[in-house]
C-alpha positions as CSV (number, residue, x, y, z in Angstrom):
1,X,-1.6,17.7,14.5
2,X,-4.1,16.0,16.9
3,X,-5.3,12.2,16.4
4,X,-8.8,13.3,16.0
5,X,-7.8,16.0,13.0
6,X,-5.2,13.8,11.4
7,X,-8.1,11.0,11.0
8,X,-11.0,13.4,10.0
9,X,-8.1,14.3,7.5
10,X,-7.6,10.6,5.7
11,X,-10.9,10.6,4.0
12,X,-10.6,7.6,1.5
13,X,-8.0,4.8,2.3
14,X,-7.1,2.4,-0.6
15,X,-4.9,-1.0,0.8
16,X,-3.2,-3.0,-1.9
17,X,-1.3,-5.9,0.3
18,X,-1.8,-8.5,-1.4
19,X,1.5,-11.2,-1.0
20,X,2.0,-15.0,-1.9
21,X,3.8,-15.2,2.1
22,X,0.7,-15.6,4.0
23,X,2.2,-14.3,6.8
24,X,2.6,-10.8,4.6
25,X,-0.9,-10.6,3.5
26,X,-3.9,-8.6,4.5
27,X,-6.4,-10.9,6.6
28,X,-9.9,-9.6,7.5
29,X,-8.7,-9.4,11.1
30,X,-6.1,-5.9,10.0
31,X,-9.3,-4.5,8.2
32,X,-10.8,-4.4,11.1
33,X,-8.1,-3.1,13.4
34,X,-7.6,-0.4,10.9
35,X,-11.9,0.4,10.8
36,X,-11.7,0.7,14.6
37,X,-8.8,2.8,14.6
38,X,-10.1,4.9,11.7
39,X,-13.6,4.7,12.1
40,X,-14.7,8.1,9.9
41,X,-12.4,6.7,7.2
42,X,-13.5,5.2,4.0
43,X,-11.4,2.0,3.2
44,X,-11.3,0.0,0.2
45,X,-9.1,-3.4,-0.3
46,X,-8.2,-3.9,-3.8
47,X,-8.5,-7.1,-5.4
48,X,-5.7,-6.9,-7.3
49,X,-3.8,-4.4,-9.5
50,X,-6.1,-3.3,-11.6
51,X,-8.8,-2.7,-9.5
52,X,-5.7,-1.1,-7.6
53,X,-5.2,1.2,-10.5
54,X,-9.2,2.0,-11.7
55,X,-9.2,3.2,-7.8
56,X,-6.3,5.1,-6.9
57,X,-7.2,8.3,-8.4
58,X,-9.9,8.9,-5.5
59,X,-7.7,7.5,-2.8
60,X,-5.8,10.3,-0.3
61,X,-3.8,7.6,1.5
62,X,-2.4,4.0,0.1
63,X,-1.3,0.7,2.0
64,X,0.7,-1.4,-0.9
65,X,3.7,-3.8,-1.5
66,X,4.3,-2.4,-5.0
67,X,4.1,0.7,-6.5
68,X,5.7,2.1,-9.2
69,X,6.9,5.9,-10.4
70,X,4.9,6.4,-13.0
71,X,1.5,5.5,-10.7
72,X,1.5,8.7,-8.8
73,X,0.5,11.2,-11.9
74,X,-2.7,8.8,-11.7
75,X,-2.7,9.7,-8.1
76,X,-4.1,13.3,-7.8
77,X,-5.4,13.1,-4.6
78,X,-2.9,11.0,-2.7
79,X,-1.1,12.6,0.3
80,X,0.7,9.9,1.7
81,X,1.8,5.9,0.8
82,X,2.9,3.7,3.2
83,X,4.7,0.0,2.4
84,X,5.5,-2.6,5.0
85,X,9.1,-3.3,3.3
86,X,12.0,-1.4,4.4
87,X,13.5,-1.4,1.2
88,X,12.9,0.7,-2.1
89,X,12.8,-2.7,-4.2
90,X,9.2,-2.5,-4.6
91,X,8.1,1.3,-3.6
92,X,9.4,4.2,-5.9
93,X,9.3,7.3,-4.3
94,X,7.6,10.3,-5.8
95,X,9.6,11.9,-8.3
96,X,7.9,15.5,-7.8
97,X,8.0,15.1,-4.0
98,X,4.1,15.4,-4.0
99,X,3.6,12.6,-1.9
100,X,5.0,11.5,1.4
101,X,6.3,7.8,0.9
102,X,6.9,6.0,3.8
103,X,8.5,2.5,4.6
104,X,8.8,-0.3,7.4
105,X,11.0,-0.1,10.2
106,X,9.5,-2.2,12.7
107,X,11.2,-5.7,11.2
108,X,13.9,-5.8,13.7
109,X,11.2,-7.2,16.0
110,X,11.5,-9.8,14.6
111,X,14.4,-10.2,12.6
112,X,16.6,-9.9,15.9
113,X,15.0,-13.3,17.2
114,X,15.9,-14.7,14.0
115,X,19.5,-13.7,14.6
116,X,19.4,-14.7,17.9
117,X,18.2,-18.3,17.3
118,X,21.1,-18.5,14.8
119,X,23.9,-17.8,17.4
120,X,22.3,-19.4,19.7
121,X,22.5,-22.5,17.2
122,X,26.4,-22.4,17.0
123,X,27.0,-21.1,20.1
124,X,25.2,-23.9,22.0
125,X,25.6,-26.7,19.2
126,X,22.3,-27.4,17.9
127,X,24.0,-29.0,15.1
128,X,25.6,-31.6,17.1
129,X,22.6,-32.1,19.2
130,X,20.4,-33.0,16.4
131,X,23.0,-35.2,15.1
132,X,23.5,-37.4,18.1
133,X,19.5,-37.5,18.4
134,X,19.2,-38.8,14.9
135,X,21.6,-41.3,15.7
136,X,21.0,-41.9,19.6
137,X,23.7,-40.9,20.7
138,X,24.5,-39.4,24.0
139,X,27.1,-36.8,23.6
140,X,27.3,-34.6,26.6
141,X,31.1,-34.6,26.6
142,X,31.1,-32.6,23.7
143,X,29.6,-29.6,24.7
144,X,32.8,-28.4,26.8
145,X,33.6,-25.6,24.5
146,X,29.8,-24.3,24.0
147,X,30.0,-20.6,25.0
148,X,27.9,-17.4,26.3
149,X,26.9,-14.2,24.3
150,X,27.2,-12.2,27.7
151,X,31.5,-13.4,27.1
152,X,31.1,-12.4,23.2
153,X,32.0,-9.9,21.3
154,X,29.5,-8.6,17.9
155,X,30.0,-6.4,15.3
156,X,26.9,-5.1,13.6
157,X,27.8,-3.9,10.1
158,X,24.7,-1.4,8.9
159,X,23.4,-0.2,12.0
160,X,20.1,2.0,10.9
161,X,16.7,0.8,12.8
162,X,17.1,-2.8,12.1
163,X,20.6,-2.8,13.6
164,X,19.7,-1.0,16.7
165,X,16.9,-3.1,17.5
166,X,19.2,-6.2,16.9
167,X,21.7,-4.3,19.6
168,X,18.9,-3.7,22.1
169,X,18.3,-7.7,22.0
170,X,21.9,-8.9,21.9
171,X,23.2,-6.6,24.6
172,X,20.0,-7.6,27.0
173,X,22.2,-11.5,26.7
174,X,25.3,-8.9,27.8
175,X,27.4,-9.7,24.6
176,X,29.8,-6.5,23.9
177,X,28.1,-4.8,20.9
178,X,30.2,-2.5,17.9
179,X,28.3,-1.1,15.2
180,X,29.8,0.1,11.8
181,X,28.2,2.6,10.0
182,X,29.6,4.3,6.8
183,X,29.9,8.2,8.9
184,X,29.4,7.2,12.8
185,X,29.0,11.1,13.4
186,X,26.2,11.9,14.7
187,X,26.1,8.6,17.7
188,X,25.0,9.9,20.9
189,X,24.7,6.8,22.3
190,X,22.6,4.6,21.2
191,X,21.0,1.7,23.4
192,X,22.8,-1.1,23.3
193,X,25.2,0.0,20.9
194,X,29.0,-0.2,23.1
195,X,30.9,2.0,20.7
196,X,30.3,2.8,16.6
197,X,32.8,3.1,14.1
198,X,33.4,4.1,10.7
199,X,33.4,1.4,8.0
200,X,36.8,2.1,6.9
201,X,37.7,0.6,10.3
202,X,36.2,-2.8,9.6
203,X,39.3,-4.3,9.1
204,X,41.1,-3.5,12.1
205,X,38.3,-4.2,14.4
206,X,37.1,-7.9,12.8
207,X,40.0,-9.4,14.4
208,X,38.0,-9.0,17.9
209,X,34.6,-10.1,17.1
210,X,33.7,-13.6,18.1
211,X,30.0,-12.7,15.7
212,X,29.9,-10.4,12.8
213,X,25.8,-9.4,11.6
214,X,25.8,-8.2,8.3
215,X,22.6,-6.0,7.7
216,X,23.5,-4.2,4.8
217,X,20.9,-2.4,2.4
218,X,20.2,-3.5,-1.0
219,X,22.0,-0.9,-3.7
220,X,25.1,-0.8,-6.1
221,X,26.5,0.9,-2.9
222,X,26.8,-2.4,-1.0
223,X,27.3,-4.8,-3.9
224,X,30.7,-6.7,-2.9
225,X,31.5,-4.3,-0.2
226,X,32.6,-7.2,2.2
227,X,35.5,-8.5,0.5
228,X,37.7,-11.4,0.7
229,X,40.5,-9.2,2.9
230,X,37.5,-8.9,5.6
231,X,37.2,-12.6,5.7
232,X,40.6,-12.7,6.1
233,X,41.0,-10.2,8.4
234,X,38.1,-12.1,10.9
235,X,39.4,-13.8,14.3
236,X,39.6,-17.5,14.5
237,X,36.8,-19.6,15.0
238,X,34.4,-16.7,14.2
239,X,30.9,-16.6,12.9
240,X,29.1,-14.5,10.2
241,X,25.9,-13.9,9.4
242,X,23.9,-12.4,7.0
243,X,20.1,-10.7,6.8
244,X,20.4,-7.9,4.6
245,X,21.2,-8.2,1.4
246,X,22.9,-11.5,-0.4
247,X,25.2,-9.4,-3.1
248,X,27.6,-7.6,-0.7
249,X,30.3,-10.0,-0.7
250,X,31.1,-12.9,-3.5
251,X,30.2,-16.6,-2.5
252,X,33.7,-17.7,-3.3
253,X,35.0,-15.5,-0.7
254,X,32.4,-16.9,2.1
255,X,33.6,-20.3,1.0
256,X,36.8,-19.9,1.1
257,X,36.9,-18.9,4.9
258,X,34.7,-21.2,5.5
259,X,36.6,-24.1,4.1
260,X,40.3,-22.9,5.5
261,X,39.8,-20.6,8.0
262,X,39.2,-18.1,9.9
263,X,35.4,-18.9,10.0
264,X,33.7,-21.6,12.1
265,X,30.0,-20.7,10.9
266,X,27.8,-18.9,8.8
267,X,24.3,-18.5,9.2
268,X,22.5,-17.0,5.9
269,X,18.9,-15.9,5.3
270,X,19.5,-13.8,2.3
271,X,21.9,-14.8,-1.1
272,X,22.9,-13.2,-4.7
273,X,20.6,-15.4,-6.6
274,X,17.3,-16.6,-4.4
275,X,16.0,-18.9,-4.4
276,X,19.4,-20.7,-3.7
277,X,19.9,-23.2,-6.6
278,X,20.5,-27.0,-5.3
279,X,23.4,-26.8,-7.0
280,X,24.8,-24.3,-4.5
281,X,27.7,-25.4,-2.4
282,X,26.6,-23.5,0.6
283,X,23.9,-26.9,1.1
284,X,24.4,-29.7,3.4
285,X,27.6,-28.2,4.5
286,X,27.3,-28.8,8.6
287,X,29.1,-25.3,9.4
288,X,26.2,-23.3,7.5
289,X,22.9,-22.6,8.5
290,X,20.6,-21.5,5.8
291,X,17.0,-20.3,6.1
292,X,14.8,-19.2,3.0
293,X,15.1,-15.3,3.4
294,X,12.2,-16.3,5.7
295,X,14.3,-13.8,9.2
296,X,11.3,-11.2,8.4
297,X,8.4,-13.6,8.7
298,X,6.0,-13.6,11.1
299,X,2.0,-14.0,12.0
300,X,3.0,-10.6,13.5
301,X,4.1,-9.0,10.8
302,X,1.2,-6.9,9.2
303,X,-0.1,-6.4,13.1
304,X,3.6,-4.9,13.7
305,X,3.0,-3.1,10.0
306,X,-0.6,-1.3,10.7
307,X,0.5,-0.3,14.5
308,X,3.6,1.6,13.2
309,X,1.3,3.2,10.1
310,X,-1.1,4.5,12.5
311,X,1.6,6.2,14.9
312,X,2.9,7.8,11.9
313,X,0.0,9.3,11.1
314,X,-1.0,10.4,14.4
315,X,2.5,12.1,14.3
316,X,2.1,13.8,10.8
């Protein structure tokens, strides 16, 4: 369908993106990206959920954060609803297949920077440096074993859109990149992807990755599916990292190699229970790096969010 029908077609546009991270939140600025864009369109921004609700029975196309199964009988009208997140935490999907739902995949973005800075911060010591500047001191002899991506091996575990955009990044530094996917079949090829396995071959291949990048989804699937014979089974003086989802292994386990071996680092933006109690033992601990599930978030974001919601509809 042509750009000109498709938009003549989305009559009445309701946006619902309201979200305590400013950095996810609608700012007048989108409305009128999307206006210029969609200039014959109709658009209305809720003020919250029930005006949301008392207004979604006219609407033929929805931008929202939340929306749950039983909203779409109210819904008559609706053709297609699009969410910024990636997963189905918030967004059901239409039980009667009525309505198109689709969801995010432009995160990796920006998520693969976040990544990045957090090899970059063990492979280059950060740690140490901030250290010595706290304290003056001037420790240039001990950056003799600081070492190069484009020498490194990484494993991405979950390789759907996120991990392929992480893969573009990380083999653009010339690291060596595996991916792991439950049923590789199907891989072509894909850029910056060296070779994809099957997940059952996790633990023969972890003994060669110098990074491991778990980007798991969220689902009973994935709960504690990295277990403590993976941990084991990683080479020595290895880092992990996590940005999917904080239930697929148990913290014990990530402790545990942490504290004897075999790994030298973790770096952690997502965990089971968030936000992460002080009384976790994963703080202050000088071979972690934790950020607030915060990989995602960027001024970007909704910019990144309305481009890729426009190309899908000029594709639909």
């Amino acid at each position: 369908m042509k750009e000109k029908e498709r938009a003549m077609d989305i009559t009445r546009l309701l946006i619902h993106l309201s979200n305590s991270v400013d950095a996810f939140a609608l700012k007048p600025r989108h409305v009128d990206q999307i206006r210029a864009a969609l200039p014959e369109v109709r658009i209305t921004v809720a003020e919250g959920n029930s005006d949301f609700l008392e207004k979604l029975p006219e609407a033929d196309c929805a931008l929202v954060w939340s929306f749950k199964p039983g909203w779409y009988e109210r819904a008559p009208r609706l053709k297609a609803l699009f969410t910024p997140a990636a997963g189905h935490d918030w967004v059901a999907e239409d039980p009667s297949g009525r309505v198109r739902t689709c969801y995010g995949s432009f995160h990796g973005r920006i998520m693969r920077e976040s990544l990045l800075s957090m090899m970059l911060f063990f492979n280059r010591r950060i740690g140490q440096s901030l250290d010595d500047q706290s304290n003056r001191i001037w420790g240039r002899s001990g950056y003799g074993d600081c070492v190069a991506l484009f020498s490194q091996r990484v494993m991405i575990v979950g390789c759907g859109s996120l991990g392929r955009s992480v893969a573009e990044l990380l083999k653009a530094f010339g690291a060596h990149v595996t991916g792991v996917k439950r049923d590789p079949a199907g891989f072509g090829g894909t850029p910056g992807i060296d070779r994809m396995i099957a997940f059952d071959r996790l633990e023969e291949e972890l003994p060669h990755a110098d990074h491991v990048v778990l980007l798991l989804p969220g689902g009973k699937g994935t709960e504690g599916i990295f277990t403590a014979r993976h941990f084991t089974a990683m080479k020595q003086g290895a880092c992990l990292y996590n940005l999917g989802r904080g239930t697929c292994y148990r913290e014990a386990d990530l402790l545990a190699a942490l504290d004897h071996g075999p790994l030298a680092g973790a770096g952690l933006d997502v965990f089971a229970e968030e936000p992460l109690p002080p009384s976790s033992p994963l703080w202050g601990r000088h071979n972690v790096l934790i950020t607030p599930h915060s990989s995602a978030i960027s001024r970007e974001y909704i910019d990144l969010f309305i481009q890729e919601w426009l190309a899908a509809l000029r594709g639909m």
